[in-house]
N, C-alpha and C positions, 0 to 999 in steps of 0.2 A: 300352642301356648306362646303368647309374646310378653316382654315383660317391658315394662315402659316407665322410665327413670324422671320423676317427677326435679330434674334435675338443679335445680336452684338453691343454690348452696348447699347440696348431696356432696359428701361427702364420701361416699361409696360405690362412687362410676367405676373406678378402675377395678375395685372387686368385682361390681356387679357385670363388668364387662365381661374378667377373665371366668368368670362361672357359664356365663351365655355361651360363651366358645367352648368350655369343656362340654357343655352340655348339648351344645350345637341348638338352643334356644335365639328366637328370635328379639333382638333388642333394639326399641326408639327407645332414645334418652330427647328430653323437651325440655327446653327453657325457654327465657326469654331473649330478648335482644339486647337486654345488659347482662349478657354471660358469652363467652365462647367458648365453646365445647367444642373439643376435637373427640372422634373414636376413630380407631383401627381395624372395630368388629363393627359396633351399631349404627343404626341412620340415627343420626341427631336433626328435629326438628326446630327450628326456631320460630317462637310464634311476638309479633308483636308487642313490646312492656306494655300492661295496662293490670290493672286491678286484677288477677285473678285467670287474665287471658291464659298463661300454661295450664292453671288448670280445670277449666273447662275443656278444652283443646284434645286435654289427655281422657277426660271421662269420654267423652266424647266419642273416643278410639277406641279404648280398650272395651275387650268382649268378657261373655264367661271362661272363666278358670286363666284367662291374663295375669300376670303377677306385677302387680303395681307399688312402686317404691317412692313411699311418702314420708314428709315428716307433717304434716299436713290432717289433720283431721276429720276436716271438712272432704278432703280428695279421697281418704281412706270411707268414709261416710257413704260417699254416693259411689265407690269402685262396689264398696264392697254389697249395693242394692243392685249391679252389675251380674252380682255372682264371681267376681275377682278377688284372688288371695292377696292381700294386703299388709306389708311391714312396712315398720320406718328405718331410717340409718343403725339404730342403736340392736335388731333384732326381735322388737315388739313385735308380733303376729295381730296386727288388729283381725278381728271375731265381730259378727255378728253379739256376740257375748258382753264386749266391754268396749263397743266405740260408743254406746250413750252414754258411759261414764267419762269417757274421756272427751267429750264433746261439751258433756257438764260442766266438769272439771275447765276447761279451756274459756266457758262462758263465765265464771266464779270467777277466773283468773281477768280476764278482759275486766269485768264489773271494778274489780278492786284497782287494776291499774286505773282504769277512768275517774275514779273517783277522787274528790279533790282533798279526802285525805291523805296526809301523807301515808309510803304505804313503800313496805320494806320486802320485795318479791326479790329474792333471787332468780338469779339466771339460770341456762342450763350449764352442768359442771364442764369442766375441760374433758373436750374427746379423748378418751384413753386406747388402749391398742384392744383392751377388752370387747368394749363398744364393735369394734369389729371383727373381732373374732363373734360376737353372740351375732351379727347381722348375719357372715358368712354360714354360721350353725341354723340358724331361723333359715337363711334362704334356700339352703339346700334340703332341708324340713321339709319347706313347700314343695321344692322341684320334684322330690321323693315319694312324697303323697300322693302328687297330681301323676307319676308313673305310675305309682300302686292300683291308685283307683280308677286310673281312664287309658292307660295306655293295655291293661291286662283283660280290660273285658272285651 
């Protein structure tokens, strides 16, 4: 299992790093070339800025049962046609279940910002300490599962 930090304005490297190390899990964290990423634990790749370049980069990479750390819908999308567990910064488990709603939902949202009516979207709220406490619960969720059911048989 590797877990690969879709890292672009992530918010949860240094969690998701100090969990890699407890768990002695293997971590790339990937951005682009307007970020500098340092780790202590994982390879940081850096791929070219271009439209999308990290992440293709990262599907690209990541295998079944990798855990891929997205805010990203479209990356959680095709990780998870991978057969990869997929969260975003906040703790979300994207599912086979609920990434075509959320992928919906993401298209609704594009539609209305483009449109030349005026159009009153808020943004996402302020990061809270919550927000990561439910990542660090979600992601240990995942790490726990994937020993349950693949490391015992």
């Amino acid at each position: 299992m590797t877990v690969f930090i879709d890292a672009d304005g992530c918010p949860v490297v240094k969690e998701t790093e100090s969990l890699c190390k407890r768990y002695k899990l293997k971590l790339i964290i990937m951005c682009d070339t307007n970020h500098i990423i340092t780790s202590d634990y994982g390879q940081v790749i850096t791929i070219g800025a271009g439209a999308d370049a990290v992440d293709f980069a990262l599907v690209n990479k990541c295998k079944p049962y990798d855990v891929v750390i997205t805010q990203d819908y479209g990356v959680a999308a095709m990780a998870l046609s991978k057969k990869c567990y997929c969260l975003n910064q906040n703790g979300l488990i994207f599912t086979n279940d609920n990434i075509e709603g959320l992928l919906y939902s993401r298209y609704v949202t594009k539609k209305v910002r483009n449109s030349s009516a005026k159009h009153h979207l808020k943004g996402p709220s302020k990061r809270s300490k919550q927000d990561t406490s439910n990542f660090i619960q979600a992601f240990e969720k995942i790490i726990n599962q994937h020993l349950k059911e693949h490391i015992n048989n």
